[in-house]
C-alpha positions as CSV (number, residue, x, y, z in Angstrom):
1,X,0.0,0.0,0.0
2,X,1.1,3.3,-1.2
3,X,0.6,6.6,1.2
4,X,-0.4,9.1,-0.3
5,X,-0.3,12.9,0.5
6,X,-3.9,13.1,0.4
7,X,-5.7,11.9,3.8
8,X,-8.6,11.5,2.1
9,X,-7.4,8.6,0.1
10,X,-6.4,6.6,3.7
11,X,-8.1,4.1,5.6
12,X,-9.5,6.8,6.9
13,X,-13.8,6.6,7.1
14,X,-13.3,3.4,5.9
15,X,-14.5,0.7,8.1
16,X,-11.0,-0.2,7.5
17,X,-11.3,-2.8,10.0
18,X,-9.1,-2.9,12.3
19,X,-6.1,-1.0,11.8
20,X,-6.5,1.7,9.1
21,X,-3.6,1.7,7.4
22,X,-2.0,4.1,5.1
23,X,-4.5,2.6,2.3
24,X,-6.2,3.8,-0.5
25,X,-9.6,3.3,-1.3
26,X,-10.0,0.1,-2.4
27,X,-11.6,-0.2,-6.0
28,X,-15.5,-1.5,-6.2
29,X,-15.8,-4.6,-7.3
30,X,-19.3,-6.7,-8.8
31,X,-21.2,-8.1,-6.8
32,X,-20.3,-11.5,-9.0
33,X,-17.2,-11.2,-6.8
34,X,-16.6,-14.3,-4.3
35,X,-18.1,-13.7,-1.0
36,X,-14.6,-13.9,0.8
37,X,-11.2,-12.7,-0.5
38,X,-8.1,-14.4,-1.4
39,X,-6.9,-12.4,1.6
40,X,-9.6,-14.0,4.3
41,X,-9.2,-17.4,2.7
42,X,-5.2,-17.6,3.5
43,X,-5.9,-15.7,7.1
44,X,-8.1,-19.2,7.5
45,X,-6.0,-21.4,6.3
46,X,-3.5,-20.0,8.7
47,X,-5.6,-19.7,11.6
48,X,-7.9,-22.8,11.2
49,X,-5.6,-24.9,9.5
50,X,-7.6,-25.6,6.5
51,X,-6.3,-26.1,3.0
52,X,-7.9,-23.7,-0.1
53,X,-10.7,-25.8,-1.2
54,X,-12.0,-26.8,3.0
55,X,-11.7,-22.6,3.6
56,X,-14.3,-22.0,0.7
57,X,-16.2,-25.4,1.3
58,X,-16.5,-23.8,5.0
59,X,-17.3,-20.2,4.0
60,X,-20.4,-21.6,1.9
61,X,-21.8,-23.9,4.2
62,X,-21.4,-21.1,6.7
63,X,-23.6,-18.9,4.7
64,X,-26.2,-21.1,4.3
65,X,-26.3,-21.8,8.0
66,X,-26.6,-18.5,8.4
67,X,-29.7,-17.7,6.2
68,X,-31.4,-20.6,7.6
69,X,-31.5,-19.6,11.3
70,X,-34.2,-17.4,11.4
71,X,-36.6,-20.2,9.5
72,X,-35.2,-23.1,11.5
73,X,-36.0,-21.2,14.7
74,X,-39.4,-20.5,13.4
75,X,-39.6,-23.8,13.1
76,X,-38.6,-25.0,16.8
77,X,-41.5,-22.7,18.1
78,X,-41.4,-21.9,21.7
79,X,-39.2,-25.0,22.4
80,X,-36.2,-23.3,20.8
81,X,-32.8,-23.6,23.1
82,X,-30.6,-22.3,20.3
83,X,-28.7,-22.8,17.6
84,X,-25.1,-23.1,16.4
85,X,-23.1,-24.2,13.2
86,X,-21.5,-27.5,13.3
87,X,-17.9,-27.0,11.2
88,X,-17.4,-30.9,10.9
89,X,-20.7,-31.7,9.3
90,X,-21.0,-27.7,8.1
91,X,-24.8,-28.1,9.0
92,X,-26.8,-25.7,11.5
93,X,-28.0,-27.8,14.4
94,X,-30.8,-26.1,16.2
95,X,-31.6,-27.6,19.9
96,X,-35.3,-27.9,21.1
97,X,-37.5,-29.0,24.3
98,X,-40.1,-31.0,22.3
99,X,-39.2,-34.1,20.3
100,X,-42.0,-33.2,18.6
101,X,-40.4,-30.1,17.2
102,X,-37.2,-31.9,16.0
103,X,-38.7,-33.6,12.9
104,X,-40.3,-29.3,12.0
105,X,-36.4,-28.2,12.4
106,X,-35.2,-31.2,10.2
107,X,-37.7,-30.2,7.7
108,X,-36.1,-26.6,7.5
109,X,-33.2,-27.8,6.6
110,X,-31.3,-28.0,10.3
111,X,-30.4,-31.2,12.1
112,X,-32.1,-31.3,15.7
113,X,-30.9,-32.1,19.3
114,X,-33.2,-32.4,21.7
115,X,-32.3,-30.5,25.5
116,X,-33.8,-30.1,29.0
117,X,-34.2,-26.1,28.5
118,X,-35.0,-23.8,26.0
119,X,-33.3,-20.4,24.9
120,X,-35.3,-18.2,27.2
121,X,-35.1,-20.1,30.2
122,X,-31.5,-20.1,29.7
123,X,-31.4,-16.1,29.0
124,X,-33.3,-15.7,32.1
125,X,-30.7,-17.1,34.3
126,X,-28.0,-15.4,33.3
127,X,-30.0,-12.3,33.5
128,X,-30.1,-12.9,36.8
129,X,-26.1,-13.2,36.7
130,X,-26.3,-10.0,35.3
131,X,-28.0,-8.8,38.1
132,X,-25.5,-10.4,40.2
133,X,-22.2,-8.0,41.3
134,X,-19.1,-9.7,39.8
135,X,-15.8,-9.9,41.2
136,X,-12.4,-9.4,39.0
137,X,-11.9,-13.0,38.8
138,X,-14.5,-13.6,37.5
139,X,-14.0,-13.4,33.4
140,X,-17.1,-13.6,32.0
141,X,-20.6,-15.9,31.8
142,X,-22.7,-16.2,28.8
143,X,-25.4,-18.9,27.7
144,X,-23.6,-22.4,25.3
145,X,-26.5,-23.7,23.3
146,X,-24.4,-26.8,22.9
147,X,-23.9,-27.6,27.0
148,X,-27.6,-26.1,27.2
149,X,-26.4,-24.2,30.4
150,X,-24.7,-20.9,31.3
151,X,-21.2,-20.9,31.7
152,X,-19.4,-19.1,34.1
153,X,-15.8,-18.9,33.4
154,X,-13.0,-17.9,36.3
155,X,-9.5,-16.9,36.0
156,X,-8.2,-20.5,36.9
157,X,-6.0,-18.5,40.1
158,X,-8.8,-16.9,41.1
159,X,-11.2,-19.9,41.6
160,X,-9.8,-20.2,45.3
161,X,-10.6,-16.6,45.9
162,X,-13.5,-15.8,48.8
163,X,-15.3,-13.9,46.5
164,X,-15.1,-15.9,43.6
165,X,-16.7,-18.7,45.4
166,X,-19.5,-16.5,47.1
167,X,-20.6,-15.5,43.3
168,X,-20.7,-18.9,41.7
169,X,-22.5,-20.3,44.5
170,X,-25.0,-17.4,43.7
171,X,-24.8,-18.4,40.2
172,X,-25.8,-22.0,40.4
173,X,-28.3,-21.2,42.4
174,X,-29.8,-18.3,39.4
175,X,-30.8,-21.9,37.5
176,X,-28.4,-24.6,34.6
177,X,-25.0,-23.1,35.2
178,X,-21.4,-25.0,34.6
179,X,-18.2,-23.4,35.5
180,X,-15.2,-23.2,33.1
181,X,-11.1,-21.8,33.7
182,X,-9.6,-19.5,31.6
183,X,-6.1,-18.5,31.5
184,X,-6.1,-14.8,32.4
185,X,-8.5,-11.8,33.0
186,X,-9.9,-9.8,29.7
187,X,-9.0,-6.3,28.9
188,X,-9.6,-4.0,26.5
189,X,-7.1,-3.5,23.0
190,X,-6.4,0.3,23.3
191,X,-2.8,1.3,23.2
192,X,-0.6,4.4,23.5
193,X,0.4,6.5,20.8
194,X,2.6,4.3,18.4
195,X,3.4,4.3,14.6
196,X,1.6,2.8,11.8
197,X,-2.0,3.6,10.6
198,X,-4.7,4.3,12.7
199,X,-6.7,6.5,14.5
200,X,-5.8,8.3,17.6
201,X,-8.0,10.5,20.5
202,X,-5.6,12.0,23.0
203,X,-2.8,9.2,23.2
204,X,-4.7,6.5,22.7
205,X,-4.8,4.3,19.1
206,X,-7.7,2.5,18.6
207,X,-8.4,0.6,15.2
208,X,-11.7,1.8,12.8
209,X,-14.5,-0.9,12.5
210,X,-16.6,-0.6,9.8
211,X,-18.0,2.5,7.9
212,X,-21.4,4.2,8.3
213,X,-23.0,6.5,6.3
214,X,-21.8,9.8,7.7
215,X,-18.2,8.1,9.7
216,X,-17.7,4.7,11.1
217,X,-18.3,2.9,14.0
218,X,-15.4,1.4,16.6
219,X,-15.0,0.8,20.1
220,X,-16.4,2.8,23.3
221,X,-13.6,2.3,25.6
222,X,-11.1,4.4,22.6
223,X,-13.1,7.8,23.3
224,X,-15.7,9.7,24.7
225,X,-18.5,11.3,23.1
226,X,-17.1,14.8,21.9
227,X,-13.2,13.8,21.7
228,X,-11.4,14.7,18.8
229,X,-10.3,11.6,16.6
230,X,-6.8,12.2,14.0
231,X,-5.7,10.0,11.1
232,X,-2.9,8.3,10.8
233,X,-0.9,11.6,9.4
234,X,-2.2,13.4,12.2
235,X,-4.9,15.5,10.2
236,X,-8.5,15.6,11.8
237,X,-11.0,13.2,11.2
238,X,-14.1,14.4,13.3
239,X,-15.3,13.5,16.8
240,X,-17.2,10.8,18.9
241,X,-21.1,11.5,18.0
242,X,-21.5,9.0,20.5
243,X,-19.9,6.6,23.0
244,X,-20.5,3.8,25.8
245,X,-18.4,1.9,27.9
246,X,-19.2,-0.1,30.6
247,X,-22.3,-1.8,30.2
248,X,-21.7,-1.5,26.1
249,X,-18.8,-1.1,24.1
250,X,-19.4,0.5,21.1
251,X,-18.8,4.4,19.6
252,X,-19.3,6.0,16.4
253,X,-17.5,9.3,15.0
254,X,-18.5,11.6,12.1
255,X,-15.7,12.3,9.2
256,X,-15.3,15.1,7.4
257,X,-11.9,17.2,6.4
258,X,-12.1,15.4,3.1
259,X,-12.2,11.9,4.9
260,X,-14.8,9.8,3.2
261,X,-15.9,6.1,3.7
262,X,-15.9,3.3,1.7
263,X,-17.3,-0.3,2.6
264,X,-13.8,-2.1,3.1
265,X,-11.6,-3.9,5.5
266,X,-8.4,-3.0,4.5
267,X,-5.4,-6.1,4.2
268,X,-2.7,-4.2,5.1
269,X,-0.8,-5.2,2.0
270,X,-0.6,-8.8,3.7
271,X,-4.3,-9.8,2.2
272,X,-6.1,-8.7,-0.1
273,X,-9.0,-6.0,0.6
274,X,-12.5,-7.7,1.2
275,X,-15.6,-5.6,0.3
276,X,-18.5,-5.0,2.9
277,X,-22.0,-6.5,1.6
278,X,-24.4,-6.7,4.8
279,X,-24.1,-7.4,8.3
280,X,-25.9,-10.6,8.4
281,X,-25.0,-12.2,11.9
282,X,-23.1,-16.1,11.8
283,X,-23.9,-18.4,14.0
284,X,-21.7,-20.2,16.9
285,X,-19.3,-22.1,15.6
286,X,-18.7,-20.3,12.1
287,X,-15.5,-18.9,11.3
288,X,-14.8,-15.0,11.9
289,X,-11.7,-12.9,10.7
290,X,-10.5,-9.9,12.6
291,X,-8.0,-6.9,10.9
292,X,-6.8,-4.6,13.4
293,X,-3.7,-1.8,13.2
294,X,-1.4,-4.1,15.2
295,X,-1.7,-7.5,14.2
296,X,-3.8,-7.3,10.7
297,X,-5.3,-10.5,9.8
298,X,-6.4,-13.0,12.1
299,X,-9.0,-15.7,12.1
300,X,-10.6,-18.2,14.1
301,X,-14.0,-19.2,15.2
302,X,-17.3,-17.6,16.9
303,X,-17.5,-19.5,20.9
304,X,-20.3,-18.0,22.5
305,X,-23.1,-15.2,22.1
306,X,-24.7,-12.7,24.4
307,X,-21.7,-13.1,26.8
308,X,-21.1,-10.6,30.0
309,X,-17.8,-9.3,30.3
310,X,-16.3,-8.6,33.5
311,X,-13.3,-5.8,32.7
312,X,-11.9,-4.0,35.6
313,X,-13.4,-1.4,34.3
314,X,-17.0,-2.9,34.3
315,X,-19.1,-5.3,32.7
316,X,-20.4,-4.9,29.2
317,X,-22.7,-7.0,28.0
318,X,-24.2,-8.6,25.0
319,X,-20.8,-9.8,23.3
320,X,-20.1,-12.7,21.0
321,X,-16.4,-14.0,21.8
322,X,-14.2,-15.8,19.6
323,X,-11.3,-17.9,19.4
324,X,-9.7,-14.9,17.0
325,X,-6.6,-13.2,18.7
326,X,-5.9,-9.8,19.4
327,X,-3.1,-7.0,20.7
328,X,-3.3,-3.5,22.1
329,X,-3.8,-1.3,19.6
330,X,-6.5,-3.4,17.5
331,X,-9.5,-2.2,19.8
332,X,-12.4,-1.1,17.4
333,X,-11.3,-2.7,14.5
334,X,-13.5,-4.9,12.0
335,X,-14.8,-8.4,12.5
336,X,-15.7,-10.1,9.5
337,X,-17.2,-13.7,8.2
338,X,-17.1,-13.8,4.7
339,X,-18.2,-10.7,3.4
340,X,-20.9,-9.6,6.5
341,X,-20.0,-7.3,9.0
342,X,-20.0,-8.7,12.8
343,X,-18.5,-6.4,15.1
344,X,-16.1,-3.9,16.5
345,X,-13.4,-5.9,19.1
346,X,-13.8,-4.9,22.5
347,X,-10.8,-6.8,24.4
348,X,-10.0,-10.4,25.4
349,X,-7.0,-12.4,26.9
350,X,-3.7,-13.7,25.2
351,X,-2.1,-12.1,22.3
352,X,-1.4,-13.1,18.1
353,X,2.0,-15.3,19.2
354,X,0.7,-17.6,22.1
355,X,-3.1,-17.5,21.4
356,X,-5.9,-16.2,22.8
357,X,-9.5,-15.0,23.2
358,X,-11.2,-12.1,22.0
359,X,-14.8,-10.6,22.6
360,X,-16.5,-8.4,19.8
361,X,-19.7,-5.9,19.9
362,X,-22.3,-6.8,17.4
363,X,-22.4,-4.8,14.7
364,X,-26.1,-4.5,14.3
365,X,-26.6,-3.5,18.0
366,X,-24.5,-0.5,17.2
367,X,-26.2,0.3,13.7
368,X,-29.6,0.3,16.0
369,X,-28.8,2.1,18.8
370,X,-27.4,5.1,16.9
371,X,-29.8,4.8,13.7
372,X,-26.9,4.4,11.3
373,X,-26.8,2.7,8.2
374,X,-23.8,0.1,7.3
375,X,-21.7,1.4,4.4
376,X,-21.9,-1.7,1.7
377,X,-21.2,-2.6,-1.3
C-alpha cells in the first residue's frame, strides 16, 4: 500500500477494519465477486488450518447456515434452546425441548438435538447473573447452546478466591449453570500512541471498525463522546457522535476534512482487501476474521453469544467471543465472516504469538442504537 499525500485517500472513514492503514480506497468490485477474499481465505488457512478448497467449502456452508437460522427457529417454536453451526458436518444444528419439534427443524433444513431447557429459560438465568455484582476474577458468563447451560468462566487463580466462590454459588443457584477456567482476566485493546495507521483521541490508538454513512463505528472504551479523533498523518478526522463503555462497548464518529468512507476492510498489504455487503449475523461455531492496526489479519472461530464481560473497568454486555486473537492497539477494529459485517473488538486475553480469546460488539446492535446505516457494497 502506497501513502499518499492526500488523507482523504487513507483508511481513513473506511471501516477499515481494524487498523487503518495508510491505504487507499479500495476499488468497487461486482457483486459477482466471491463472498470472501483471497486475503480471508489464506488468514483461515493459517488460523484454522484448513487447506484452499475446505476454507471455501466452510465459507459456503457457513452462509447457508446463516440464512437458515431465522426459518429453522421459526420452526422450533417456543421449544427453541438455540442454535449453532457445526464446522465438521458444516450443518446448523438447532436444539429444542419437544421431540416433537425436531422432525419441523429437520424439515427446515437444520439437524435437531433435543435438551432439557430452551433459549429463554437459559437467558433468564444469566439475566439474573447480570443482576449479580461480579468480582475481578471472575471473566465472564454467557449462555452455550451446545452444554444447554450458562457458563461461568474464572480466572483459573482466582477460583480459590472468597469472592469468587460466594458469586458462583449465587450463580448455580440463578438456574443450569457450569463453571469453566480461563487463563487470564480480559481487557480491553487500546494502546498508546505508536506508529503505523490508525486512528488516535488523545494518546490513545484504537483501530476503525466498519463505515457508516456519515463516519464509522469502533469501540467505546477508545473515546468519549465529543473527543477529537486524528488519522494516521495526524490530520482531523471528526469527533465521537456517540460513546458507551461499561455496560456496552461501542462508539461511532463523524468524518469530514475530506475523509470519506468506503465499505472495506483493508489487508494491510498482507491480504487482499474484502468488500463489505451486509451485516448478516453467523452463527456459533462459524468462522470469523478480525483486521486490526497491530496484528492485521487474524482468524478463528465464533465461541459464544450474548456473553457478560467482567473488565476491571466494568461489565459490558451482549458480546459474541471468539477464538480470534488480538493486541493492544486493535481495539475497534473490524470483524468479519465472509463478506458480512459482525463487530467492533472490544478486548480479550492472550495475544497473536501464544493465542488467545477475543470478545466483539455486534455490529447491528450499534447500527440500531445510533440509527446508522452500514456502508456496503
Amino acid at each position: 500500500m502506497v501513502r499518499t499525500g492526500l488523507s482523504a485517500l487513507l483508511i481513513i472513514g473506511t471501516w477499515a477494519t481494524a487498523g487503518l492503514t495508510q491505504a487507499a480506497a479500495a476499488d468497487p468490485r461486482s457483486s459477482a465477486e466471491p463472498q470472501a477474499s483471497a486475503g480471508i481465505i489464506t488468514a483461515m488457512q493459517r488460523d484454522l488450518g484448513l487447506t484452499k478448497s475446505q476454507a471455501e467449502k466452510r465459507l459456503t456452508a457457513e452462509k447457508a447456515a446463516t440464512a437458515l437460522q431465522g426459518k429453522a427457529r421459526s420452526a422450533a417454536g417456543a421449544s427453541f434452546g438455540g442454535s449453532w453451526f457445526d464446522a465438521d458436518s458444516g450443518r446448523l444444528t438447532v436444539a429444542v425441548t419437544d421431540s416433537a419439534k425436531a422432525g419441523a427443524v429437520r424439515a427446515a433444513g437444520a439437524d435437531a438435538r433435543v435438551v432439557d431447557h430452551t433459549a429463554r429459560e437459559l437467558d433468564a438465568t444469566k439475566e439474573r447473573l447480570d443482576a449479580l455484582s461480579a468480582p475481578s476474577g471472575v471473566s465472564s458468563w454467557h449462555v452455550d447452546p451446545r452444554a444447554n447451560e450458562v457458563v461461568v468462566n474464572v480466572v483459573a487463580s482466582e477460583q480459590g478466591d472468597n469472592d469468587v466462590r460466594a458469586f458462583v454459588a449465587k450463580a448455580r443457584e440463578a438456574g443450569p449453570v457450569t463453571v469453566k477456567q480461563t487463563a487470564e482476566a480480559p481487557r480491553t485493546f487500546a494502546a498508546g500512541t505508536v506508529g503505523g495507521d490508525p486512528y488516535y483521541t488523545g494518546n490513545v490508538r484504537c483501530s476503525i471498525g466498519f463505515s457508516v454513512h456519515g463516519g464509522f463505528v469502533t469501540a467505546g472504551h477508545c473515546g468519549q463522546a465529543g473527543g477529537a479523533v486524528r488519522g494516521w498523518d495526524g490530520s482531523a478526522i471528526g469527533s465521537f457522535q456517540g460513546s458507551s463503555f461499561p455496560e456496552n462497548d461501542y462508539a461511532w464518529v463523524n468524518v469530514g476534512s475530506g475523509w470519506w468512507t468506503v465499505p472495506v476492510v483493508l489487508g494491510w498489504g498482507t491480504v487482499s482487501d474484502q468488500l463489505v455487503r451486509g451485516s448478516n449475523e453467523a452463527p456459533i461455531g462459524a468462522s470469523i476474521c478480525r483486521s486490526g492496526s497491530t496484528t492485521h489479519w487474524h482468524c478463528g472461530n465464533v465461541l459464544a453469544k450474548n456473553e457478560t464481560v467482567n473488565y476491571s473497568q466494568g461489565a459490558v454486555r451482549q458480546m459474541t467471543k471468539t477464538s480470534v486473537c488480538a493486541e493492544p492497539g486493535d481495539s475497534g477494529g473490524s470483524f468479519i465472516s465472509g463478506d458480512q459485517a459482525q463487530g467492533v473488538t472490544s478486548g480479550g486475553w492472550g495475544n497473536c504469538s501464544g493465542g488467545g480469546e477475543t470478545w466483539h460488539q455486534p455490529i447491528n446492535e450499534i447500527l440500531n442504537r445510533y440509527g446508522l446505516t452500514l456502508h456496503t457494497a
